[in-house]
N, C-alpha and C positions, 0 to 999 in steps of 0.2 A: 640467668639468661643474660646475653652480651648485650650491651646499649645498641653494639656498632649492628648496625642492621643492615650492611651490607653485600653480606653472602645470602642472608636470608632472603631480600631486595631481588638480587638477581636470579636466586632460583625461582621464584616468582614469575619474573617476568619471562625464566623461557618456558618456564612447565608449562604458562598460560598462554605462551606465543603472542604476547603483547607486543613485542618489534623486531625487526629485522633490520641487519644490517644495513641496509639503504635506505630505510625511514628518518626523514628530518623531524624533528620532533620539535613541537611549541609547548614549551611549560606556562601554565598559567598559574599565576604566582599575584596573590593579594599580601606578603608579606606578612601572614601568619605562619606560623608553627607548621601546620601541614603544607604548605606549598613551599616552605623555605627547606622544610626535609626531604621532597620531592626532588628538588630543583640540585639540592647536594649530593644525593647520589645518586639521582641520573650526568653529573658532572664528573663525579667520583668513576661513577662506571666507564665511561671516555668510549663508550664505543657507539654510538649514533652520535647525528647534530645537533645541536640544540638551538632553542631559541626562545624569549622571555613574552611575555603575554601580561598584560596589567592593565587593569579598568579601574578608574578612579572615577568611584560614584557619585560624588558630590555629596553625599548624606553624610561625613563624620567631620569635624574641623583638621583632625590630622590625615584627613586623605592624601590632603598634599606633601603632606611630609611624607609618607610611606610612600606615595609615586617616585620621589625624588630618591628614596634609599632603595628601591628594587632600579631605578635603573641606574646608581651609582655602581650596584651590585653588580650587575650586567656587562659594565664595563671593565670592572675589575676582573672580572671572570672571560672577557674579552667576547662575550657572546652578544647577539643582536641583539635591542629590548624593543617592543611595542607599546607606549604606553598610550593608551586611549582615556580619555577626559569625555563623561555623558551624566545629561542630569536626568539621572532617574528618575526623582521625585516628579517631576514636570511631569516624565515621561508615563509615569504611573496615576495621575492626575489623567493625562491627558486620553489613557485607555481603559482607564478607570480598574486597573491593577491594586494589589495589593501588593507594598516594596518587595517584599519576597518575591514574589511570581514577575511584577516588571522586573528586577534590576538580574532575576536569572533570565530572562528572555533577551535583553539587551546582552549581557555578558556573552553566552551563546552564539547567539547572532555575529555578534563581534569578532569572536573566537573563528568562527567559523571565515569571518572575512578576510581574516587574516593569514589565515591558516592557504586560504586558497591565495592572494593576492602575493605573498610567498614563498609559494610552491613546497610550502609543510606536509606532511602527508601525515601526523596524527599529532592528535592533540592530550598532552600529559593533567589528569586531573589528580585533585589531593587530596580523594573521597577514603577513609579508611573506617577499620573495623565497626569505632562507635558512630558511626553517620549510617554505616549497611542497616542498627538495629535500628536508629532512628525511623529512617525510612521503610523499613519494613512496617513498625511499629503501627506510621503514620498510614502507611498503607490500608492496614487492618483496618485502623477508627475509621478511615474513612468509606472503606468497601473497596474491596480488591477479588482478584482472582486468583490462579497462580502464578501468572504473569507476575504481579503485584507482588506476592508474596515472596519472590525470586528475587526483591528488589533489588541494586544497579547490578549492572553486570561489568567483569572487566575489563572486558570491550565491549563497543558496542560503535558501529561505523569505522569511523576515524578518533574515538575516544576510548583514552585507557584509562586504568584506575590501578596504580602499579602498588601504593598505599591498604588496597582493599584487606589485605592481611593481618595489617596494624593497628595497634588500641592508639589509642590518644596519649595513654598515657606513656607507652612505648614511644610516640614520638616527640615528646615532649623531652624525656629523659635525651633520647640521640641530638636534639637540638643543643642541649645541655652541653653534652658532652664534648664536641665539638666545638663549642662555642656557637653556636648561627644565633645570632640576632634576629628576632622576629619581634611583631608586632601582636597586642591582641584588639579585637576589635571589639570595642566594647556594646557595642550592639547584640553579642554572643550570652552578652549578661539579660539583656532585658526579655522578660516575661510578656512582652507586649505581642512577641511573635509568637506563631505555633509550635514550629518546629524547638524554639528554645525551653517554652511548658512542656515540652517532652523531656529534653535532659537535664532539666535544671530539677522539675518537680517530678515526674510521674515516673522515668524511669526508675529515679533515687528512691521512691517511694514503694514497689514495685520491691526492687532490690531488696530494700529496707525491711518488708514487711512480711513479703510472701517467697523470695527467692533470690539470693547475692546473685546467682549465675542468669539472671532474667535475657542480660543482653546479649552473651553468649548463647544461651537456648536461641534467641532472635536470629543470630545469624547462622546458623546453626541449619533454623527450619529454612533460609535464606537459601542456602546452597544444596537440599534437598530441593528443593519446591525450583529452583533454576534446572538442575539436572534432570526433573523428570518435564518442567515446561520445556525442557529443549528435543527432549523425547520426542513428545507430543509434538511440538512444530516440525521437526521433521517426517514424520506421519501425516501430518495433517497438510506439507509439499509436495508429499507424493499423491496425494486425497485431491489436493485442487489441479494437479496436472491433467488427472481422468475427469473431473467431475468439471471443469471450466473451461471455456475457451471465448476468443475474443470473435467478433465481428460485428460489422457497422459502427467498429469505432469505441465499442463497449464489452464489457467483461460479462460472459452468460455462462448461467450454470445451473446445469440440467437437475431440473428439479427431481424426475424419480428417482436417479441415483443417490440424490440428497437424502431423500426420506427415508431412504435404507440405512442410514448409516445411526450409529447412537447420537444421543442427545448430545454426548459430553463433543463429539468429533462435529455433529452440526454447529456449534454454539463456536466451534474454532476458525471451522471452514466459512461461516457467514462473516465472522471479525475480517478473518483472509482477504474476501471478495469486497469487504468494504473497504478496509485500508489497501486493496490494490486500486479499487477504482478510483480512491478521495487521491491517491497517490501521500499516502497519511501512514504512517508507524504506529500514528493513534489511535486506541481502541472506541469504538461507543459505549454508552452507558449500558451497562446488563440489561436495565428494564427495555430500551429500544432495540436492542440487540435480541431480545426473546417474543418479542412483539413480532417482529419480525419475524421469526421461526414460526413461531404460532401461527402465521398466516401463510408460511410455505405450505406448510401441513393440513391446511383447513379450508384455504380459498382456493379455486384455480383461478381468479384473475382479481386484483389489485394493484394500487400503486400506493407506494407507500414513501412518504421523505423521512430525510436525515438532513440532517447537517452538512452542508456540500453536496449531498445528493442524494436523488430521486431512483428507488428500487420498485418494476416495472414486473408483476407476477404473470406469467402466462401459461396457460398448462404443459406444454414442455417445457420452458425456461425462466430462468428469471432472470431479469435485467438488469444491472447495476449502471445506469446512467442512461441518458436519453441516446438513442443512437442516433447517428450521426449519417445522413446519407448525401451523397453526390446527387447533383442538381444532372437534369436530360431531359430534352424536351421530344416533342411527341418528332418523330423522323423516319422514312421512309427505309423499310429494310430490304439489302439487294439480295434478289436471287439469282446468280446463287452470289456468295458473299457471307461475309461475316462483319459484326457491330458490337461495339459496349455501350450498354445505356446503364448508369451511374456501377451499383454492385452485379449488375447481370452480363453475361457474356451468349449472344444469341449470333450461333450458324445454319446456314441454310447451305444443304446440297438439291441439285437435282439430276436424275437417273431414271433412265429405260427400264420402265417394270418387265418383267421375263420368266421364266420357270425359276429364275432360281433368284426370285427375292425372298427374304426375310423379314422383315418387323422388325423397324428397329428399338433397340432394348437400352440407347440412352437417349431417347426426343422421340418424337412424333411424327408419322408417314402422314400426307395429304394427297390426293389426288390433283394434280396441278394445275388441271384440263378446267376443273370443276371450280379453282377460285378464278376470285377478276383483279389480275395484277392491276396496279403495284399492291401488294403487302405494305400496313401501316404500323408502326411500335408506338403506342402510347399508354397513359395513367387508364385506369377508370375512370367516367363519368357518370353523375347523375342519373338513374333509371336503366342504367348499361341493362341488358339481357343476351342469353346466351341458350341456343337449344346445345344440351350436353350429350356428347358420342352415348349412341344407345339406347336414347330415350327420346318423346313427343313433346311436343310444347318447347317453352322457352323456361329460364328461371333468372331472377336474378343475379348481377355478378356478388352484389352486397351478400348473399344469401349464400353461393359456394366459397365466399370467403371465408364467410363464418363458420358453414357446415366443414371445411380442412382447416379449421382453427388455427387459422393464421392468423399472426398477434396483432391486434390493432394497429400498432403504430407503422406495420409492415405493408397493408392492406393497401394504400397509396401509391407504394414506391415499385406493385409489382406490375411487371409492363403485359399487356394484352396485342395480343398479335391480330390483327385484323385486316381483311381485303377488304374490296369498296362497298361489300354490303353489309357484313357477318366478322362478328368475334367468332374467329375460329379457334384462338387456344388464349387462356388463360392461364399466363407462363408457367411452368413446370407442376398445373396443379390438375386441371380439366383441361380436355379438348371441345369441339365440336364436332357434330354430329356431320357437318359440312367436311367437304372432302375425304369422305369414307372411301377407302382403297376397296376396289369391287375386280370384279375378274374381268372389267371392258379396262379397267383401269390402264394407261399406256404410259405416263408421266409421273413420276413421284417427286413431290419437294418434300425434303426431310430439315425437319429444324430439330436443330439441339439446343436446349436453353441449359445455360448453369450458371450457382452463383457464385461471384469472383470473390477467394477469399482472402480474407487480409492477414492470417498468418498461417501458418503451418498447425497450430493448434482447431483451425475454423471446420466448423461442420456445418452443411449446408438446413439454413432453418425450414425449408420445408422437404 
């Protein structure tokens, strides 16, 4: 096999559509082994821009020395260099991080600053072969899914992983070969971290004992376990198209359709509707994530928290965040005329009853003779009662809220249309028995109520 890794490098990067010709490109470059072979032939290749990316963490004594040779490097190469100077340690103290998990948070962040402040449009990383098994490995000890088991991908946003094909020790040999000058960073030796007890002990061990090709199989089940999780997300896009949609501000999703579907497609589509509503990439833990299923399927009303947010169970829908309503206050509605009060949109016509009326089949006919203008739009109050089209007595409005199982938090925000005596309708849900169209009837005022939606996906909740 050739050192030069060149040809192999670029088939790579187009089977996998890692860049195009118009992408500026930031390499991030710590001045080891893998980001100094990164950084050479994507140079070598000459065909996008480039640009250098360097975080000098303050945890080694030669940090500064390596800042100072990647951007000597930089200049030699005639290419921009960014180098940023953060003290992690502080910073990991101070969020109570462990240095691995601060100083990739920072890095990240950073990368990402730069990247936009520059107008880069991806960001080159120098994650290869033995880091896919790492991380898969890591995956597993710790509980994963298939997500997990897919672990990095070679893209992913704005980040590539052009390396992902390469062992270590293939790039070790091409650094060689070439001459590139790298650095190693001796914190890759110490056992102090997790990730290093993986390759220093368990995989060797692993290898050693029960199978040489351990980390091969690892990446292996890596790029199965990606292929069919990619399956399944696009399934499970087309799943949340029908089964979700937005209003009041909030992501809802209609629980019977839910419960039709398998377990494995529930337990994706719920991940879906949380990381769409957290606005998060991030998964929840399995145990909250099935907690939650458990109680689609078993309650019809609950509320349940997470982390960032609050999941609202109703027996048609379920809520993924508090919804969000426009403010209106109680206001006089013209006849005829039309009015928004916050998500409602209510019109009023009025017309000559005659042989050839009909009933109309989207709002409510009134006999106009029989109310006592003006018409009022307001909330519910306290002890409201309403006698309902058809029946004797009165009942409460609390009591027909409940009995067309309108979702509590809805109950509030629906506007009641009343003249100066009588709740005559109870917006799009009951009428009144008041202005009953009769055959002396001479005056009709027709109201249509409906609710205003907020996206092209909205279905009206009652």
């Amino acid at each position: 096999m050739s050192v030069d890794l060149l040809s192999e490098f670029s088939a790579n990067i187009q089977a996998q559509q890692l860049l195009k010709p118009s992408d500026r490109v930031l390499v991030a470059v710590s001045s080891g082994p893998d980001s100094m072979a990164l950084l050479h032939l994507l140079h070598r290749m000459a065909s996008v821009e480039l640009g250098i990316f360097h975080l000098n963490h303050q945890l080694r004594p030669e940090a500064d020395e390596e800042a100072e040779y990647v951007a000597a490097l930089g200049r030699q190469l005639g290419l921009p260099v960014y180098v940023y100077q953060y003290d992690v340690n502080r910073y990991c103290k101070e969020q109570q991080l462990s240095v691995e998990a601060g100083a990739r948070e920072v890095r990240y962040r950073l990368m990402q600053d730069c990247l936009e402040k520059h107008g880069y449009t991806k960001i080159a990383l120098g994650h290869h072969k033995d880091d896919q098994a790492e991380t898969v490995l890591l995956h597993l000890i710790r509980g994963t899914g298939l997500a997990g088991l897919g672990g990095m991908k070679p893209i992913r946003d704005c980040y590539i992983r052009p390396l992902l094909p390469f062992t270590r020790r293939q790039i070790i040999s091409y650094c060689d070969a070439f001459q590139i000058t790298y650095y190693h960073d001796q914190t890759n030796f110490s056992t102090e971290y997790g990730r290093n007890k993986l390759r220093l002990e368990l995989i060797p061990l692993i290898e050693a004992e029960y199978n040489p090709k351990f980390s091969q199989h690892l990446v292996q089940l890596a790029e199965i376990a990606r292929a069919d999780d990619e399956e399944l997300a696009a399934q499970t896009h087309q799943l949340m198209r029908k089964l979700t949609f937005e209003q009041y501000g909030v992501l809802m999703l209609r629980r019977s359709q839910f419960q039709e579907l398998s377990p494995a497609f529930q337990r994706r589509v719920l991940q879906s509707c949380i990381a769409q509503a957290r606005r998060s990439v991030q998964w929840v833990a399995f145990n909250q994530a099935e907690r939650l299923r458990q109680l689609i399927l078993e309650q019809s009303h609950f509320t349940f928290e997470l982390p960032l947010l609050t999941v609202i169970g109703e027996p048609k829908n379920i809520v993924f965040g508090r919804p969000r309503f426009s403010n209106w206050d109680q206001q006089e509605l013209p006849v005829p005329g039309e009015i928004r009060a916050g998500h409602y949109h209510i019109k009023t016509e009025v017309f000559l009853c005659n042989q050839d009326y009909v009933p109309s089949e989207v709002g409510e006919d009134f006999d106009l003779e029989q109310l006592r203008l003006p018409l009022i739009l307001r909330r519910r109050q306290p002890g409201d009662r309403m006698q309902v089209f058809g029946q004797t007595g009165s009942k409460k409005v609390k009591d027909l809220l409940i009995d067309a199982k309108v979702p509590q938090y809805l109950r509030d925000q629906i506007p009641l249309i009343c003249d100066q005596d009588h709740i005559i309708w109870l917006g799009g849900i009951r009428r009144s028995e008041k202005g009953r169209i009769t055959s002396t009837s001479r005056k009709i005022l027709r109201i249509i109520f409906e609710v205003v939606k907020d996206c092209h996906h909205d279905q009206p909740m009652l």
